[in-house]
N, C-alpha and C positions, 0 to 999 in steps of 0.2 A: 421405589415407585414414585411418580411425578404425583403433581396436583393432575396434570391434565389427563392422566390416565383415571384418577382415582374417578372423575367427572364420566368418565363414561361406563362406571357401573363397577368397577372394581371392588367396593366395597365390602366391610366386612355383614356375615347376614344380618347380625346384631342392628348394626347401626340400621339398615335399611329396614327393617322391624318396628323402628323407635319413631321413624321419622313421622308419623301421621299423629303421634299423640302429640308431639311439640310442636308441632304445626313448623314443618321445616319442609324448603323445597330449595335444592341445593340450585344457586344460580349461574345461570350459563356462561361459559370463560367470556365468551364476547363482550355480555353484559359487566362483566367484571372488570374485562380490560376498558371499557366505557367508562365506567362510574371513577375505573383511578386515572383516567384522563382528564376527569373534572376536578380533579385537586387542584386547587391554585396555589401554586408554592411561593406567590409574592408574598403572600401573607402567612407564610410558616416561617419569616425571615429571623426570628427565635434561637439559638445555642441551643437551648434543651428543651426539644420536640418532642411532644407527650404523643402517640397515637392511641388509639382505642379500636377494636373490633368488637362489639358486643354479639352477644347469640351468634360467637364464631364459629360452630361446626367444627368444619377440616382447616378453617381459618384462610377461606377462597382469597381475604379480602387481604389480609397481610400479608399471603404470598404473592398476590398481583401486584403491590408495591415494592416488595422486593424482588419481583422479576422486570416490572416495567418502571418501576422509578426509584432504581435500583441506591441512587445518590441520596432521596430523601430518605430511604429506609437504613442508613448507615447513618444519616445527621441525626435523626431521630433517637432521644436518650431511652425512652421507655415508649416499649410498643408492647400495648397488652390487650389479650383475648382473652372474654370473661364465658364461658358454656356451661348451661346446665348440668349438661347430660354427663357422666363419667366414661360413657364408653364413647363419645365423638370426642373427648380427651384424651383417652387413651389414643386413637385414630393418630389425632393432633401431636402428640406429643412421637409419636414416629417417626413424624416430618420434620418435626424440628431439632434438628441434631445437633445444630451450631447453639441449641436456647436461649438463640438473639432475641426470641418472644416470649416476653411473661405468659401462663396461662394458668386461670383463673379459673377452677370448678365452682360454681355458684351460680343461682339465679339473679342475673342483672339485676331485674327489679328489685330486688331485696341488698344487691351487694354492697358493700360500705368502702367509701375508698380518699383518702386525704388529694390526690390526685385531679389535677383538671387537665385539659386535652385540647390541642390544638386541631386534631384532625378526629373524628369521628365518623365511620364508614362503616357498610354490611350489609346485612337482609332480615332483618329482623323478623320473628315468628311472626305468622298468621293466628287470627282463632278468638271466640270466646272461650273464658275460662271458667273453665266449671266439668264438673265428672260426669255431667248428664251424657247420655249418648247420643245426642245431639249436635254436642258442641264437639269441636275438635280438639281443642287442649284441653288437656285433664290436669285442670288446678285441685283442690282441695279447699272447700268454705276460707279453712280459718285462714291460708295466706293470701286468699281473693277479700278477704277481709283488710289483709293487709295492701293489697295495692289502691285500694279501695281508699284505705287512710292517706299513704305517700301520696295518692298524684290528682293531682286539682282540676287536673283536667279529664278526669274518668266520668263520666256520662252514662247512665241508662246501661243498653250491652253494650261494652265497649270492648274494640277488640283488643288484645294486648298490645299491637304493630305502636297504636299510639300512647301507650306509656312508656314505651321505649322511646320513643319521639322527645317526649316531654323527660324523662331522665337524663337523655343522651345532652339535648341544649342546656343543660343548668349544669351538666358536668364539662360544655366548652370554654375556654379562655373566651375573653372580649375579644371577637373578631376571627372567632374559629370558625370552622368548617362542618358540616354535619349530611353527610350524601348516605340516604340509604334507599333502597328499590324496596315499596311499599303498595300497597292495594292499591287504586284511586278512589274507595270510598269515601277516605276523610274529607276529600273535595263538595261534598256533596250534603252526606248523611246528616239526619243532626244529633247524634251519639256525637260526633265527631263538634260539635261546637263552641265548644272551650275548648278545643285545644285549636282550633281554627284562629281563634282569639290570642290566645297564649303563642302558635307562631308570630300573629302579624306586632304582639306586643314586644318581640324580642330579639327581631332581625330583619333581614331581608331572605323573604319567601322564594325560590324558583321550584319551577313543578316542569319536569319531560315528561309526559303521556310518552308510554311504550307502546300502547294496544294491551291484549289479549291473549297471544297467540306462545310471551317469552316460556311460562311453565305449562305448555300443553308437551303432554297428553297428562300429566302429574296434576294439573291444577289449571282448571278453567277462569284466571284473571285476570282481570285489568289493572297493569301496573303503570304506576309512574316513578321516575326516580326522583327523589326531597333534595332539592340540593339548597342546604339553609347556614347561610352566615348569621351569626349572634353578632349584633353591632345597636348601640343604641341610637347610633345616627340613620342607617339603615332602614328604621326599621318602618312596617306599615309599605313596604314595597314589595310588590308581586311582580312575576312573570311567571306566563306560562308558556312553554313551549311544546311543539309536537314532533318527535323524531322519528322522521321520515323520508325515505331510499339517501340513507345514513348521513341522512342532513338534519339540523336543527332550523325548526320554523320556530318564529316570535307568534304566539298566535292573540295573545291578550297580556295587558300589562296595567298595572293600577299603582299610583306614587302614593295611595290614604288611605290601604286594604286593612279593615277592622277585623276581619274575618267571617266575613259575608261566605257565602257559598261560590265556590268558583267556577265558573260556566264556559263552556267555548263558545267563542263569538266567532258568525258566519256575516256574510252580505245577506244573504237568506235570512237567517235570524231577528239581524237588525231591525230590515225593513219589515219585517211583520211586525216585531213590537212596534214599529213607528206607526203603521196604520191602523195597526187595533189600541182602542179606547180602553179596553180592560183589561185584565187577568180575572185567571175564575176568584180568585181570592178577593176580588172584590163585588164578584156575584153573588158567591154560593161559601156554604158553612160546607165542611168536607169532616162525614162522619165514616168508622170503620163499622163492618159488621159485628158481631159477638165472635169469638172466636171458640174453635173445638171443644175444649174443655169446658165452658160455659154453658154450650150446650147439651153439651155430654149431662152435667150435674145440675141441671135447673129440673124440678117435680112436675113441671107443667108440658115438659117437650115428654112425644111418644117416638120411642124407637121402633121403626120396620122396616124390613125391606118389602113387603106386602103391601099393595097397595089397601090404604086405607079406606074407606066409602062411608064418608060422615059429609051431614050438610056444612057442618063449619069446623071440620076438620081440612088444615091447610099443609101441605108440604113446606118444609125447610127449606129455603133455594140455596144453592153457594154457584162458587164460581165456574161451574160447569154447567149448569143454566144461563149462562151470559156470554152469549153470542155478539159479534160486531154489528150494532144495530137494533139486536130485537132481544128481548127475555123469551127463554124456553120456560114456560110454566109445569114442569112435570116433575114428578118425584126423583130425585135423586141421590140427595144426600142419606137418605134412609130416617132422616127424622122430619118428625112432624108436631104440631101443636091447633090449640082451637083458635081460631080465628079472631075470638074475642079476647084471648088470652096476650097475642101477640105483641102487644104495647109495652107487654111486661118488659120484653127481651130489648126493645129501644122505642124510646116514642113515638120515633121517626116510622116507623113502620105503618103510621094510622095516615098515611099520604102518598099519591103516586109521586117520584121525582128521579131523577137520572141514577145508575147505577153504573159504576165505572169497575174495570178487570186492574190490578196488580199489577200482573208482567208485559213488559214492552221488550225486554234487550234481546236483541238481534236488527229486526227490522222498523224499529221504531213505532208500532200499531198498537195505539189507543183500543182497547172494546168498551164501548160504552153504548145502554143501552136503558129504556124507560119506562120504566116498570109502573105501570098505569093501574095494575092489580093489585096496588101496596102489599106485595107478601114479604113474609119476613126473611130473612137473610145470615146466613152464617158464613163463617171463614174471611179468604182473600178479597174482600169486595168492597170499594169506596161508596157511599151515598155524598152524592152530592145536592144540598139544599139552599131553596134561595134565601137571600138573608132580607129580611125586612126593613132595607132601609132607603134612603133619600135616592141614592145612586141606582138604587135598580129601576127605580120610573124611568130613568132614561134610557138603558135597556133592554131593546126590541126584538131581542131573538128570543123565538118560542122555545123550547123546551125538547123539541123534537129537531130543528135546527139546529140546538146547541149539541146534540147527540151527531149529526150528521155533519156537523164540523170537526168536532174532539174526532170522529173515527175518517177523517177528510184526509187524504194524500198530502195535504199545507199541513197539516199538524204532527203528520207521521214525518214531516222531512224538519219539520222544525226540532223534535224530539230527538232526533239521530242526531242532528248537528248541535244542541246542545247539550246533555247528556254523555252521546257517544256511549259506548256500552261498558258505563262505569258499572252499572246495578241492574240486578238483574227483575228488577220491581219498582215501581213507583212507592217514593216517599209523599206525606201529605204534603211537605217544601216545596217540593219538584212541581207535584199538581197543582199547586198556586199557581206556581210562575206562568203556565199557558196562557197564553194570549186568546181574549174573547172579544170577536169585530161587532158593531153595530152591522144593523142589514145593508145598509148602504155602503158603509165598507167592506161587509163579504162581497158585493159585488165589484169592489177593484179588485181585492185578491184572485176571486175566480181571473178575473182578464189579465194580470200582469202576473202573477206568481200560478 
């Protein structure tokens, strides 16, 4: 049986049972014969050619260089597949008959190896790690404990995709290669901000935006392929690119990238930042609501779904009271508290000020809305408050303006174009960066954009 047959479903029931807990979504030959088209074999110019396929599955990614770059994969002294799982090994070990390929049962993360690698390739898992049912990989504390200690660049929830990242570059030769097809959140998120750093400290960065659409109907993501040389001349250089009707666009490029957040730059984009004076980040303080469990276990909040009828008994709002424009003031969430109590839960709650929705990805739509009633607030939902300082005197848009801008067709088109539908939420990062016009420059906007 081929690789190509195995891709369209052949597998055993086992494996396809297993694949959700590893966070494995097998990737598509095209994609595959793509990413081993990006090898640069000027720089594998080497006698003894180390490769590596980590989180190798059926090992997609070593038999596409020995089908399509059939020459490097015979120059090549040691070509090794490192897999968790014993039964995508056993799969593995099927196919390779000739055992031109080391293969390695063991988790990456943890694996130990005297070895360094000129080429490093794959797809590396998806997932927070952890046993909750929540997450999608099912780690165990005490070796989340241990990726925890190895990798310097683990953050907050981090997904695994980038500890793989960060082990794969420290295990390449100076001036190796490292291509793997990864979420596009690290571009963005700030979980992802050491290791944002930690690329731009140790190579030259390239990023292909795929879209969306390569693991549907299996997994609704946005991927990009990492195509990263380790070079210390190199290094603090970005590209990014967008592949698209199977061409490569330059779409942004930077020769001093620290590891800033990586944005796509439009004409559209540009020119609005040129014409607005601010970002809300230098408006407004950007708080979250309490979240679920908070409110679930605080003595002061009453649970019902019965409407309550107290004079200063107030409903809990979440994000289904926050409409594009306006707050619904009605019971929802099924809790409630006193009125005077309120303060408890955030300070912020003892003042009317803008309330802004979470999710945007698809069509790019802001909901933001003004909550003039100061009621208090649980779950998905941004406060945005204005900061008391020098800069705001000069800042003349009302409060109700700034709401009818953020949910404005300019702001929906600026979001789409830079963002794109990395995430499926807004991060507090992301909301900074919006552009806020004085009145005088909403009125160019309205007439030229």
């Amino acid at each position: 049986m081929t690789l190509d047959v195995l891709e369209t479903g052949d597998l055993d029931k086992s494996i396809k049972n297993i694949k959700k807990d590893f966070g494995i979504f097998f990737t598509p030959k095209w994609v595959v014969d793509f990413m081993v088209n990006l090898i640069d074999e000027k720089k594998l110019n080497s006698r003894d050619i180390n490769i590596l396929e980590p989180a190798s599955g059926i090992g997609q990614f070593l038999q596409g260089i020995k089908t399509k770059r059939h020459n490097l994969f015979i120059r090549a002294k040691h070509k090794v597949a490192v897999e968790i799982n014993k039964e995508f090994v056993k799969q593995f070990l099927k196919y390779n008959i000739d055992n031109s390929i080391t293969v390695v049962n063991d988790d990456y993360l943890l694996w130990k190896t005297d070895k360094i690698f000129d080429l490093i390739i794959g797809n590396p898992p998806y997932g927070i790690p952890s046993l909750s049912k929540h997450y999608s990989i099912k780690i165990d504390n005490e070796t989340k404990k241990l990726y925890k200690q190895y990798y310097e660049t683990w953050y907050g929830k981090y997904n695994v995709y980038g500890a793989f990242i960060e082990k794969s570059i420290k295990l390449l030769k100076e001036n190796g290669q490292l291509i793997f097809i990864i979420p596009a959140t690290f571009m963005i998120l700030d979980e992802f901000k050491k290791l944002r750093n930690f690329l731009s400290e140790n190579g030259k960065t390239e990023i292909i935006y795929m879209g969306s659409d390569l693991f549907k109907p299996e997994a609704n993501i946005t991927t990009v392929i990492l195509n990263f040389t380790k070079s210390k001349k190199e290094k603090n250089r970005l590209k990014l690119y967008e592949y698209r009707d199977k061409k490569l666009n330059l779409i942004y490029k930077k020769d001093d990238w620290s590891g800033d957040i990586v944005l796509f730059k439009t004409d559209f984009s540009k020119e609005l930042e040129k014409i607005c004076s601010f970002r809300i980040d230098d408006i407004y303080s950007i708080k979250i609501s309490p979240r679920t469990p908070e409110i679930k276990n605080n003595p002061d909040v009453i649970k019902s779904k019965d409407y309550i009828n107290g004079s200063n008994i107030v409903p809990i709002l979440n994000g289904k009271n926050l409409k594009i424009g306006k707050v619904i003031y009605e019971p929802i969430s099924g809790y409630w508290i006193d009125i005077n109590k309120k303060t408890k839960l955030r300070k912020f709650f003892d003042r009317p000020h803008i309330v802004l929705g979470l999710g945007f990805r698809g069509d790019g739509q802001i909901g933001a809305g003004y909550d003039y009633k100061s009621y208090p607030w649980m779950g998905d939902v941004y406060h945005l408050l204005r900061k008391n300082t020098l800069i705001n005197n000069s800042f003349n848009l009302t409060e109700e303006e700034v709401v009818n801008f953020l949910n404005s067709e300019i702001v929906k088109r600026y979001v789409k174009d830079i963002f794109r539908d990395i995430t499926y939420h807004f991060s507090i990062t992301q909301l900074k960066l919006i552009p806020l016009p004085l009145k005088e420059e909403l009125k160019v906007l309205k007439e030229i954009l």
